[in-house]
N, C-alpha and C positions, 0 to 999 in steps of 0.2 A: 404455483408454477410461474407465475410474472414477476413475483420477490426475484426466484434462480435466475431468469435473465434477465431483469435488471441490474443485477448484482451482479452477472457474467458480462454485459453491458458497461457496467460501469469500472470494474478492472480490464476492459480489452482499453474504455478508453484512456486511463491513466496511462497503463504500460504504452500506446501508443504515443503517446505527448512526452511520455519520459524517453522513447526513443528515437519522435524527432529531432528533442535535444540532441542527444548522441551522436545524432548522424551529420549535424546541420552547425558550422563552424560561425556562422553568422550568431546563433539562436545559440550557441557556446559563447562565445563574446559576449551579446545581451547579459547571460545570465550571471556571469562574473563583473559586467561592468556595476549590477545593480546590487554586488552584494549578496545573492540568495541563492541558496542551495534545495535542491528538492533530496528531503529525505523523506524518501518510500517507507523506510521501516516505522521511521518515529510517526510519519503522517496514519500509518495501518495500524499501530499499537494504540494511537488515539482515538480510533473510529474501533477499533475493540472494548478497549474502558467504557466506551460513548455507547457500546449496543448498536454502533454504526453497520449497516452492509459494509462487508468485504468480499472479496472472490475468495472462492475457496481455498487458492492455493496459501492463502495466509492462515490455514486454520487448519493445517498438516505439514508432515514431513519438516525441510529444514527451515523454511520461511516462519515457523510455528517455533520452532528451536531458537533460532534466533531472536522474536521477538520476546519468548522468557527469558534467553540467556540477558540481553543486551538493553531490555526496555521495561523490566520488571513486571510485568506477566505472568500469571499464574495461570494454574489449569481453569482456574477456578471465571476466571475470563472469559475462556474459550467454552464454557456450558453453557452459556445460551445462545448458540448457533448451534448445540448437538438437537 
């Protein structure tokens, strides 16, 4: 039970830092002036490979689609979080 919510814990708080970016034209600035891009898929595809916690929602529907189509992912990946 405390794995599910730290693991729901710890994708509330990425997706929140990924949409302070979003929201926040200062913290847009910053993050082009430095060069670096946050990528959600490829950072989740790696913490998959890795047996890392993810939130669920990376381990169905289309977030699941996309990381086999686009980050080479197999099913075979996603069976040990079944």
């Amino acid at each position: 039970m405390a794995k599910k919510i730290k693991t729901a814990v710890d994708a509330a708080v990425w997706e929140a830092n990924i949409g302070r970016v979003a929201q926040s034209p200062t913290l847009q600035r910053e993050v082009l002036r430095k060069g670096y891009f946050i990528d959600s898929e490829a950072i989740h595809a790696q913490r998959i490979k890795d047996g890392e916690p993810v939130g669920e929602n990376w381990l169905k529907g289309k977030n699941k689609k996309a990381l086999i189509k686009d980050h080479g992912l197999t099913e075979k990946d996603f069976e040990k979080y079944t």
